[in-house]
C-alpha positions in Angstrom: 55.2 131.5 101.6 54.9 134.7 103.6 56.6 138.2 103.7 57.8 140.6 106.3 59.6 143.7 105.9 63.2 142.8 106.6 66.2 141.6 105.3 64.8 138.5 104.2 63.3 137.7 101.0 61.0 135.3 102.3 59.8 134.9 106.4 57.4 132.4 108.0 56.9 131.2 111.3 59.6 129.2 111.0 62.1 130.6 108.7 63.7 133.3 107.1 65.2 132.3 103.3 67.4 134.7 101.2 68.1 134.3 98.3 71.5 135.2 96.7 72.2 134.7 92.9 75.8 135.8 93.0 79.1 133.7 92.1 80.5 134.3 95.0 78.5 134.8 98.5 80.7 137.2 100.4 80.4 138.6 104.0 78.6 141.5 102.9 76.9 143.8 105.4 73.4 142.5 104.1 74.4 138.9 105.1 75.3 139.7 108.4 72.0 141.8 109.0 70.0 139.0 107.7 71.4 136.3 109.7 71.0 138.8 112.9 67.6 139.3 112.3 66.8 135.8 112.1 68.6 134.9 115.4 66.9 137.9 117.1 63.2 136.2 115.7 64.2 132.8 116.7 64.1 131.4 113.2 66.0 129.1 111.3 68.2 131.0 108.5 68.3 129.6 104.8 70.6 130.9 102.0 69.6 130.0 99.0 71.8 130.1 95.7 71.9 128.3 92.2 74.8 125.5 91.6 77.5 127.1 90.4 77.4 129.7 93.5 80.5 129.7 96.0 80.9 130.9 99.5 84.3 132.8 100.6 86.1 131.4 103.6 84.2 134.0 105.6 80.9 133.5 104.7 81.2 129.8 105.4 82.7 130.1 108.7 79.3 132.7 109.5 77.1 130.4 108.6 78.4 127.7 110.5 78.6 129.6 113.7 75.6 130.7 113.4 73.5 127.6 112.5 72.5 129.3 108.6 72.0 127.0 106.4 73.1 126.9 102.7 70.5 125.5 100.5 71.6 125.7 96.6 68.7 125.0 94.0 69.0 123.7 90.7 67.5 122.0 88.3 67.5 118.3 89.9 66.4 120.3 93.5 67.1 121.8 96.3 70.2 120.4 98.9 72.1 121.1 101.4 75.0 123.0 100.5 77.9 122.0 103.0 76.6 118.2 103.6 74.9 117.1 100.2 71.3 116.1 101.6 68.2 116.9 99.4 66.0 119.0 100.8 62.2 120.2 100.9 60.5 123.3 100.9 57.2 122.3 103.6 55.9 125.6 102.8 57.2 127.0 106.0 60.6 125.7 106.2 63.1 123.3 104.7 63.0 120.0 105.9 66.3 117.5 105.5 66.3 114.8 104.2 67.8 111.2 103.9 69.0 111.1 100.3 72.7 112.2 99.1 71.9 114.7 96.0 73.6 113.6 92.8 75.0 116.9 92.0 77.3 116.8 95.2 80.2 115.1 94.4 84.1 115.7 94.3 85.5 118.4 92.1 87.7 117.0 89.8 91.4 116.4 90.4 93.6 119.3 89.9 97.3 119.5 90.9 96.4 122.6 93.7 96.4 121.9 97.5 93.7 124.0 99.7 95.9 124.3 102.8 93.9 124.9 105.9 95.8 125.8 109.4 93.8 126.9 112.6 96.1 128.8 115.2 95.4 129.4 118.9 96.9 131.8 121.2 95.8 133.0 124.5 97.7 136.4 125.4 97.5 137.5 129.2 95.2 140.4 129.2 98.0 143.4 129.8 97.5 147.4 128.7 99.4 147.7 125.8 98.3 144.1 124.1 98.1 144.2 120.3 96.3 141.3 118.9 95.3 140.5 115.0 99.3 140.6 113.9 99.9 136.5 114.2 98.0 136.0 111.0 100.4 137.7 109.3 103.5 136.0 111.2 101.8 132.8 109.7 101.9 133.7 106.3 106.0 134.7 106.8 106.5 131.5 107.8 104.7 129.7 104.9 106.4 132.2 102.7 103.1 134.0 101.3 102.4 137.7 100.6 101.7 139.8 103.5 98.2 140.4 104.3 96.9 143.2 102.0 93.3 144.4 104.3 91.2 143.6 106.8 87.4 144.2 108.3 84.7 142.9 110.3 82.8 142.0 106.7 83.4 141.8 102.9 84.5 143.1 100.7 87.1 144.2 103.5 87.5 147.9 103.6 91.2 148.7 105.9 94.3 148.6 105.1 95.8 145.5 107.7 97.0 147.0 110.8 96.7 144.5 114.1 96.3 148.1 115.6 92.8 148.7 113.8 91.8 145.0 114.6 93.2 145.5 118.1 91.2 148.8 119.0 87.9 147.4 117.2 88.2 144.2 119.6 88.6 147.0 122.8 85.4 148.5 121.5 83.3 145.7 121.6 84.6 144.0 124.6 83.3 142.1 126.3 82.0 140.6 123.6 84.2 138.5 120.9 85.1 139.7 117.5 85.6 138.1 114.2 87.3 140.0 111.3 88.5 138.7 107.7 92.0 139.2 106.8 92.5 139.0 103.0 96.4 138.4 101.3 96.9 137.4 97.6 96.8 133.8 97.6 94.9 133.6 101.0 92.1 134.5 103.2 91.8 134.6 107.6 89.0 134.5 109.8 90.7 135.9 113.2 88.2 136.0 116.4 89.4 137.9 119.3 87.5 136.4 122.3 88.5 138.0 126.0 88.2 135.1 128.7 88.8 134.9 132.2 92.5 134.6 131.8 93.5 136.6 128.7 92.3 137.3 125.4 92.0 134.2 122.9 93.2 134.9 119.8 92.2 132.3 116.6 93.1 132.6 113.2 92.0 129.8 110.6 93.5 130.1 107.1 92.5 128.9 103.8 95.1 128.9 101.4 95.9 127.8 97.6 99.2 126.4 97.3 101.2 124.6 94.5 102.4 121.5 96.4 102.2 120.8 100.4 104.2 122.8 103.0 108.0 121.3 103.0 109.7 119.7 105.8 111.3 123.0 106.7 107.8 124.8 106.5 106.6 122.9 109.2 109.8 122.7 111.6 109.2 127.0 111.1 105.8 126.5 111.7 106.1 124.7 115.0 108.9 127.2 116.0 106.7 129.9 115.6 103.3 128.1 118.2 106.1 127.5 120.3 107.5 130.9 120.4 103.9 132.4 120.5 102.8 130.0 123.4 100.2 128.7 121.3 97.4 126.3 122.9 96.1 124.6 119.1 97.8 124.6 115.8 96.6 121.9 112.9 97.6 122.1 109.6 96.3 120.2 107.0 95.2 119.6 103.3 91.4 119.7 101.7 90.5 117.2 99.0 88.5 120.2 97.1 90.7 123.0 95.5 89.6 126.5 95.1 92.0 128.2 98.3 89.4 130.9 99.4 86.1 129.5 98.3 83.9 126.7 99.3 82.4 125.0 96.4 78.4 123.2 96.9 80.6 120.3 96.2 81.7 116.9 98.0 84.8 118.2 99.7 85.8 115.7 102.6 87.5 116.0 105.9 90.8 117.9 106.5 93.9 115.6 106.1 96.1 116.4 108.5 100.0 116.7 108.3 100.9 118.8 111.6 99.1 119.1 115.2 100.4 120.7 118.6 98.0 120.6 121.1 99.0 121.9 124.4 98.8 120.1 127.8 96.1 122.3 128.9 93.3 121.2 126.5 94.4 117.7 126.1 93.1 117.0 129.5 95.7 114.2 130.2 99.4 114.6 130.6 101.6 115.6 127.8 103.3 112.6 128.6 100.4 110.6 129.0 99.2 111.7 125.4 102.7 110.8 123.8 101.9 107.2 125.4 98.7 106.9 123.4 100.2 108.8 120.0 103.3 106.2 119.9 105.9 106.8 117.2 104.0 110.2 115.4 104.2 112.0 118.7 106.7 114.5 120.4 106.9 116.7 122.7 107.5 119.7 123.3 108.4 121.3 126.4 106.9 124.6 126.1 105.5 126.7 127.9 103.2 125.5 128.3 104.1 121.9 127.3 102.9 120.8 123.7 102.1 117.3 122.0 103.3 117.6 118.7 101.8 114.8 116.0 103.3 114.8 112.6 101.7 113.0 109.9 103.3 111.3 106.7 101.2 112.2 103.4 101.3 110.2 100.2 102.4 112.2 97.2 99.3 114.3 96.6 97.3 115.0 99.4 93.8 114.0 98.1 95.2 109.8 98.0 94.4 110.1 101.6 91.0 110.1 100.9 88.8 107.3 99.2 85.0 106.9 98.5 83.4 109.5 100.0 85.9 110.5 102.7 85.0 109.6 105.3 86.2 108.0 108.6 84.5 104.6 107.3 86.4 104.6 104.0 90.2 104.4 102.9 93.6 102.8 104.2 93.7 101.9 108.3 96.8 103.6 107.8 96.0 107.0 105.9 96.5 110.1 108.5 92.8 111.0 109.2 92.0 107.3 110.5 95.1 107.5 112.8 94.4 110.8 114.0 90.8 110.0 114.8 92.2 106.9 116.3 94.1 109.2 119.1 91.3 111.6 119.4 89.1 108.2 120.3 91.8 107.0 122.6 92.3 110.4 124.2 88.4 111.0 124.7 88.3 107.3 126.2 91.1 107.7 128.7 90.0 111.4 130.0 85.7 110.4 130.0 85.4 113.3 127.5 86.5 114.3 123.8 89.6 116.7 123.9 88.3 120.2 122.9 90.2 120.1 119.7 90.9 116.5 119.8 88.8 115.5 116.2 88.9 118.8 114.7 
């Protein structure tokens, strides 16, 4: 192993490795300048923490943009934090391996759903456009506390105002934006990205919540993408509890229980899509028109998923193996995946 002064703990030709022994890995200020500095060397990032160490919603989301990778050591070695591989130290950078490590496994089951809902919205580009302010219409509609602060890294440091989030975005346009939004019982990753056309407005929410969202939750839900415009809203369910933290632990794919997709990054017609979705799909009229799938749970979320959760394993029937089944068909009718298609 080799040093450089830096951020990181430990740099070689090939890596940079830092090594956190908190709880909880937050956005912190260090984080961010330690992933910058090993993009701007051209290495591969490595954050290292012991087992019981847990990412926030943010921190996750930053390390999976950016290609860091979360390594957590204990005593029966080092793995891969989000996808359970061992790993190796080579001396000059961690090498991935084949082998499942034992540790990562499913948390155990607990009567708490970790709702997850991504938003889109593209806003025409006008003067007096104020962006940051759906995450909190979201969280009306699902009947949780009002956001309580915001900022561009943890622990957040403003007082939520869409106005602050709006004039930082100004100030680093053209460039895109990512700020954490924190409420009581949940936490927001909102990226403000100008395009061509408008500025792109995403918010992806991690939430703890009792039971699932209600038949009426949804019908508000849907109300409020198509009031909004919105181009992408999926809600769904994780196996893993823990609302704003992401355990080193076995979590699974999403289940999903609500998708609108508009026509726009489908790449087929509305109608066309409807075709393909059968009886689970409506649509909405917009604008801009809108598939809407909704998707039957069993009685706790988690049954959805068996084995190791994955597309392979589980009912025929159970939502994520019909939803993949119309992202297949979708991608096979248009010659390319639908941009949000398998998300």
């Amino acid at each position: 192993m080799t040093t450089e002064p830096g951020v990181a703990d430990v740099a070689t030709p090939e890596a940079h490795v830092l090594v956190q022994q908190r709880r909880v890995v937050a956005k912190s200020p260090w984080l961010v300048a330690f992933i910058t500095e090993a993009l701007t060397a051209g290495r591969q990032g490595f954050v290292v923490t012991p087992p019981h160490t847990a990412l926030t919603h943010a921190t996750a989301s930053l390390l999976a943009e950016t290609g860091t990778r979360w390594i957590v050591d204990g005593g029966k070695g080092p793995y891969d934090g989000f996808g359970g591989r061992r790993v190796a130290w080579t001396g000059r950078t961690y090498e991935l391996g084949e082998d499942l490590h034992p540790d990562f496994t499913p948390q155990p089951d607990v009567d708490l759903f970790t709702l997850t809902l991504t938003l889109e919205v593209l806003h025409p580009m006008t003067g007096d456009l104020t962006v940051g302010g759906v995450v909190a219409e979201v969280l009306e509609t699902l009947e949780l506390d009002h956001p309580l602060s915001c900022g561009v890294v943890e622990p957040t440091s403003e007082a939520f105002s869409p106005d602050w989030i709006t004039e930082s975005a100004r100030a680093a346009s053209p460039e895109g934006t990512t700020f954490v939004v924190v409420a009581p019982r949940a936490e927001a990753v909102v990226r403000i990205t100008p395009e061509p056309v408008g500025i792109l407005e995403r918010v992806d929410i991690e939430a703890a919540l009792e039971r699932p969202l209600t038949h009426e939750h949804r019908e508000r839900l849907a109300g409020l993408a198509v009031r909004l415009g919105a181009r992408y809203l999926m809600v769904g369910y994780h196996r893993a509890v823990g609302g704003r933290y992401v355990p080193p632990r076995l979590t699974g794919p999403v289940v999903p229980h609500l998708m609108i997709t508009a026509e726009t990054l489908l790449g087929m017609a509305v109608t066309e899509a409807a075709e393909v979705a059968g009886d689970e799909a409506t649509i909405l009229p917009g604008p801009p028109p809108a598939l809407r799938l909704d998707y039957d749970l069993p009685e706790r979320a988690g049954e959805a998923l068996q084995g190791d959760g994955g597309r392979d394993s589980g009912p025929e029937d159970n939502p994520i193996m019909r939803h993949y089944r119309f992202a297949q068909a979708v991608a096979e009718r248009v010659g390319v995946p639908p941009e949000r298609g398998n998300s």
